[in-house]
N, C-alpha and C positions, 0 to 999 in steps of 0.2 A: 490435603491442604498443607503448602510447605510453614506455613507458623500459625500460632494463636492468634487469634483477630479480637479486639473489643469489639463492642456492639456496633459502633457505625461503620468500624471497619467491616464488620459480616452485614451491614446494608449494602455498603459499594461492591463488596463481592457478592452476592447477591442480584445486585445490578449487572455487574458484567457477565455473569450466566444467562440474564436474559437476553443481555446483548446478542452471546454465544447460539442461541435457540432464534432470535429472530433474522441474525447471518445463516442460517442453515435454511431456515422456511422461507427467509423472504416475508415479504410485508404485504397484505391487499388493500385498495384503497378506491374509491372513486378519483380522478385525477382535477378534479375541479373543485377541490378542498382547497387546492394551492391557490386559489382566488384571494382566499380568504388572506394570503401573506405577501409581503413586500419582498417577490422572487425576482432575482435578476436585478436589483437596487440593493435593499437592506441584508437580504439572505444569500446565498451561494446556490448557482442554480448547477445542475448537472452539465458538465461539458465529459466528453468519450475522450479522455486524452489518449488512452490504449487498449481498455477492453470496456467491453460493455456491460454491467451486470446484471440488469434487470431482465425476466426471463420474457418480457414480453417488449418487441420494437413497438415506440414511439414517437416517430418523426415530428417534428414542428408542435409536440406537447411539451414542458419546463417542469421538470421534477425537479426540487432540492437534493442538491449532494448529499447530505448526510442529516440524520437525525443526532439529535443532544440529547442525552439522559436530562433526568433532575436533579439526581442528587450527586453523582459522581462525573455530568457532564461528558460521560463518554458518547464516542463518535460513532456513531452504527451509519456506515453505510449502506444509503438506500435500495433496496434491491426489490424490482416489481415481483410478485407472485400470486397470479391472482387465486388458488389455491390453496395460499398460505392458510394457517389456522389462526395467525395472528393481520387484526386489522388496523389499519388507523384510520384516527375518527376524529369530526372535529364538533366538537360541541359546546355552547356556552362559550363562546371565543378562546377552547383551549383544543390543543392537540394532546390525543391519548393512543395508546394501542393497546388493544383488545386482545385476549385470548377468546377463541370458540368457546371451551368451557370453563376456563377460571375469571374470565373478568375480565376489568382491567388489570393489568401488569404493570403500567408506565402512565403515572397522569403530568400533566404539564411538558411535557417533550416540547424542543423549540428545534429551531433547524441550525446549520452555522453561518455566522456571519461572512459577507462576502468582504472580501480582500477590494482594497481599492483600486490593485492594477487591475483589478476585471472588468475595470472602466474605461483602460487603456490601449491604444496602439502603437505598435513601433514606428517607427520614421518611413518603414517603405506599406504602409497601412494594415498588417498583419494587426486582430485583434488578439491581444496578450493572454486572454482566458484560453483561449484554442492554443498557445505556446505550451504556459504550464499551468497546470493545477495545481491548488491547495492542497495539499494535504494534511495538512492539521498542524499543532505544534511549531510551525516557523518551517514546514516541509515542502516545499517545490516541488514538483514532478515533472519531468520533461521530457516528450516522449519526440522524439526528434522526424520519425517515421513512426505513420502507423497503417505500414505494409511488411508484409514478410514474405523475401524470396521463394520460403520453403513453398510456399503452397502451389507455387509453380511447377515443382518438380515432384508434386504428391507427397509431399513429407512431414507436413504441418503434422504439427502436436496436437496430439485428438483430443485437449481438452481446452483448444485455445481459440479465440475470436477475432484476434485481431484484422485480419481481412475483412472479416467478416461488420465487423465494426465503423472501418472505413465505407462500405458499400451502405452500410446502413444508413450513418449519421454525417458521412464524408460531406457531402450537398451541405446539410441542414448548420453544421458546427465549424463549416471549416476547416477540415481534415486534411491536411496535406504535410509535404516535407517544410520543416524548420530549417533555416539558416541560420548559421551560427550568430551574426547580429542581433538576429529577432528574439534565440536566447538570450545572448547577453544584455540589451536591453530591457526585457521582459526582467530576468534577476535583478536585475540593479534596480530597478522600481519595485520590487517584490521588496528585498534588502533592506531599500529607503521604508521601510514600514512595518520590521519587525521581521521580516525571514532571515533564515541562517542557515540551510540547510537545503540543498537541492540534488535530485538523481536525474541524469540522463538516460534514457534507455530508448528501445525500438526493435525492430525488427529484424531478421539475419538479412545481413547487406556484404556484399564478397568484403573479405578479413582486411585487405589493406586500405580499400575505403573506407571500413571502420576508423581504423586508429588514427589514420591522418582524418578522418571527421571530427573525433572526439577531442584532439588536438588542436583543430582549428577552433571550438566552441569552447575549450579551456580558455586561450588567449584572448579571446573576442570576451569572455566571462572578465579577464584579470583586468585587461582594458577599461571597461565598461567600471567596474566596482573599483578597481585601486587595490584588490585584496590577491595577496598574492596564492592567502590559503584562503579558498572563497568555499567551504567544506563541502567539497562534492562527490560524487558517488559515480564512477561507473557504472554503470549494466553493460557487462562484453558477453560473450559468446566463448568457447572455450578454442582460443587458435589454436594452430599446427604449428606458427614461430612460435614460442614459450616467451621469449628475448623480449616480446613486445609492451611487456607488464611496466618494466621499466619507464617505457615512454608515456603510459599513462600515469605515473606518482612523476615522471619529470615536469608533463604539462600542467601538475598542480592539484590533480584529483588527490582525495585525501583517503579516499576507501575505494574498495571494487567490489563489482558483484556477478557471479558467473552463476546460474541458479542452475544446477542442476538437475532439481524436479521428483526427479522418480532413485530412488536408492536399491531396490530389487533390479538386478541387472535386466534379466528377462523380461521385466514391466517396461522397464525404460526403456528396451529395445523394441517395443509394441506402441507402447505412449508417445515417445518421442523418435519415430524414426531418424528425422529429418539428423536430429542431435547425434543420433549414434552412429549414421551416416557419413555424412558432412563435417564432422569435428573429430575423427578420430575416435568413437567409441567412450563409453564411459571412462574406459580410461585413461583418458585424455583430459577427460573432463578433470577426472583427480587429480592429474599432474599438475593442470591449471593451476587450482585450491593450492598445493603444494607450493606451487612457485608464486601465485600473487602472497602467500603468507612469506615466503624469503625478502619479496619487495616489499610489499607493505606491511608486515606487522601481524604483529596478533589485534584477532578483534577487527582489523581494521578489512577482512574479506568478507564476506555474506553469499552464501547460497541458500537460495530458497525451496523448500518442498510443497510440492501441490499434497495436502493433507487429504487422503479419503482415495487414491486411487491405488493405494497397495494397501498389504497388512499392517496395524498397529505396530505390531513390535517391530517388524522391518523398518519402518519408518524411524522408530524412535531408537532402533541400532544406527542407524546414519545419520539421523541429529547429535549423537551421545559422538560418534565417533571421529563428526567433525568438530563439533565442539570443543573436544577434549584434545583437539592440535591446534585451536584455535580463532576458526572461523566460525562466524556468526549464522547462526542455520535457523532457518525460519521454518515453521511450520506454515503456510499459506492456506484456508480453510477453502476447500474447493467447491466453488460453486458453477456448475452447471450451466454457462452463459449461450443466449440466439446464435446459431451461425457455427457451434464448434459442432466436430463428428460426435460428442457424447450426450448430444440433445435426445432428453428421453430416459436418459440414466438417473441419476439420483445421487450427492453427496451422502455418505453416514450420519446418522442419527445424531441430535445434537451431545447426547452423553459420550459417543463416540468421540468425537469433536473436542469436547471437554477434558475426559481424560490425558488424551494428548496433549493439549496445552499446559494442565498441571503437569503434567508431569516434562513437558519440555522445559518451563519454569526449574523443576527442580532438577534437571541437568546443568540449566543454567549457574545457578545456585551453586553446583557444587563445582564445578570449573570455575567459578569467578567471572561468569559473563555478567556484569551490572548493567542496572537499565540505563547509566549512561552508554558506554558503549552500542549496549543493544539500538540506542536512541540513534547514534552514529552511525551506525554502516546499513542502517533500511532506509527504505522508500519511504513506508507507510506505520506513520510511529502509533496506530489507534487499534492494532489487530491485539484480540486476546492475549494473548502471550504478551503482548508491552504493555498492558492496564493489568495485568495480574503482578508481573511484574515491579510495574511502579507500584501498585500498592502494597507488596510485599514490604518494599525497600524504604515507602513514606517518602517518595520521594517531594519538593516542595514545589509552590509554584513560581517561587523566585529560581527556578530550574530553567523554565519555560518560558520564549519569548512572549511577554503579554501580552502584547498587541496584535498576535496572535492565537490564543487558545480556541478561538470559531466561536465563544460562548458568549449568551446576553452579559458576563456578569466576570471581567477577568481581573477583581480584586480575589483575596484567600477565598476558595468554593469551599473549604468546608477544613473541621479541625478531628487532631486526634484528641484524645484525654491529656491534656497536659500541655496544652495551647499549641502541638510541633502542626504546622499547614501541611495538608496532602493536596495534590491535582492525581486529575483522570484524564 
């Protein structure tokens, strides 16, 4: 534990370990509890912006995006497992989830509130929820394509579903390519209502299509909002020009993000052909990191790691030692999704899982990566490591766009000894 906690503080951590254990199992459920909730109006219902999570396809059924704790209001997304050892249940007009043998774990669980542009469409009739997604905290997600080249040429990342995702839920949600309009309108109504934060990302599409796409969705973004720094996030691919970083902090992105994945060479050369291929080999990849930190900053780059498909310590040598030049390295807790080549494998155990995160935290920690920043150059501001985090730091909810939090309740959720406010 990187500090002393008082007692409510060892409540909310405590909560976020369950959180950690029902991300690893997945959750089982009958699917007809959701009757019981105003899905699709009052609550956020699941849209596939990029990948899918839940291990079992559901076509034309409306699961809730995310579960809300009680007490610390964190964001567990929902992930089907009808195996899991943990259940949810609705009883007495409340939602709970159940452990097999301890009980319940979580009484009173609510889901997140839906955003309003999930009511909306753009001018050429794209419906806005299929643009971007919520992601919690004031976060947009925007998956521009959700196709990838690789799979054409046998390369696909054996832990990924995006194709697979499209085939699935394509028909049913709407899946296709984003115009950069349909972005920038879609933000600018997210914006009008409390967001601040949004990532682009997608699929491998040839390199100079890229940049002149990302490019064109920058200007259509500045247009649209009046913001010249409208706080956005690349997701690129690691090019063969280097030069090109440039034009992405010129068009106005304020962070990038080139995720890496796998840091054992050998794994990444297995895991991710397509990457080590197609991009010049991991070490190209590194160059990348290199040169997006010359252009944009420290902090201001993000790579992320799929957590559980190499060794412990290997993984946490290549969070420490990107860290420690500067980029933002996420640990991503790898879940097992329909449709990828590792269907039938299995994530590490949730202690597994756990350890890593403390102890990513405490790299974090000691490089000076704060949960502001951390907050800055992700997609997804609700993964362990940012709620460990923020409660480390105390961070407030005058942080946090409130009109945003996803929760029934976004005055102060809850205090330390000494009246300072914390959010989850």
């Amino acid at each position: 534990m990187a500090k002393e906690l008082n007692s409510f503080e060892k409540e909310l951590y405590d909560e976020i370990k369950i959180k950690n254990q029902i991300l690893v199992d997945g959750v089982r459920f009958n699917p007809d509890i959701f009757k019981n909730i105003e899905l699709g109006t009052k609550y956020t219902e699941q849209v596939n912006i990029l990948f899918a999570a839940d291990h079992h396809a559901h076509t034309g059924i409306d699961f809730p995006a995310c579960i809300i704790t009680p007490k610390g209001k964190y964001r567990i997304e929902l992930r089907w497992v009808q195996s899991s050892p943990y259940t949810l249940t609705y009883e007495g007009n409340q939602f709970q989830i159940r452990h097999v043998y301890d009980g319940v774990v979580l009484e009173n669980v609510t889901f997140s509130r839906r955003a309003a542009y999930y009511s909306k469409k753009t001018s050429d009739g794209a419906l806005m929820r299929t643009v971007a997604g919520d992601y919690g905290y004031g976060h947009m997600f925007i998956s521009y394509s959700n196709e990838c080249s690789l799979k054409d040429k046998g390369r696909d990342c054996l832990f990924c579903n995006i194709n697979e995702t499209k085939a699935l839920y394509g028909e049913a949600q709407c899946i296709n390519w984003k115009t950069p309009n349909q972005i920038a309108e879609t933000v600018k109504e997210g914006y009008k209502d409390g967001f601040n934060k949004l990532t682009i990302s997608g699929g491998f599409i040839p390199e100079r299509r890229e940049v002149d796409y990302y490019i064109d969705a920058a200007e259509a973004i500045i247009d649209a909002t009046g913001l010249e720094d409208f706080n956005g996030t690349a997701c690129v691919g690691a090019p063969k020009d280097l030069d090109v970083f440039a034009k992405y902090k010129d068009a106005g992105f304020r962070t990038i993000a080139t995720n890496l994945e796998i840091w054992d060479r050998n794994i990444f050369n297995v895991i991710c052909p397509g990457k080590a291929i197609e991009c010049g080999g991991q070490d190209n990849w590194l160059k990348a990191l290199d040169e997006e930190l010359n252009v944009f900053g420290k902090f201001r780059v993000r790579s992320t790691f799929v957590s559980g498909l190499e060794p412990k310590e290997s993984l946490l040598e290549g969070i420490e030692q990107l860290v420690s030049k500067g980029v933002v390295a996420l640990a991503s807790q790898w879940n097992v999704n329909v449709g990828s080549s590792l269907v039938g494998h299995r994530t590490p155990e949730a202690n597994w899982h756990w350890e890593v995160f403390e102890r990513v935290v405490d790299i974090y920690r000691k490089y000076g990566l704060t949960w502001e920043y951390l907050n800055d150059a992700t997609a997804e501001p609700d993964t362990v490591a940012h709620d460990l985090l923020r409660l480390y730091e105390g961070v407030s909810t005058e942080s946090l766009p409130k009109a945003k939090l996803g929760v029934e309740d976004d005055s102060v959720l809850s205090e330390y000894e000494g009246g300072k406010s914390v959010v989850a």
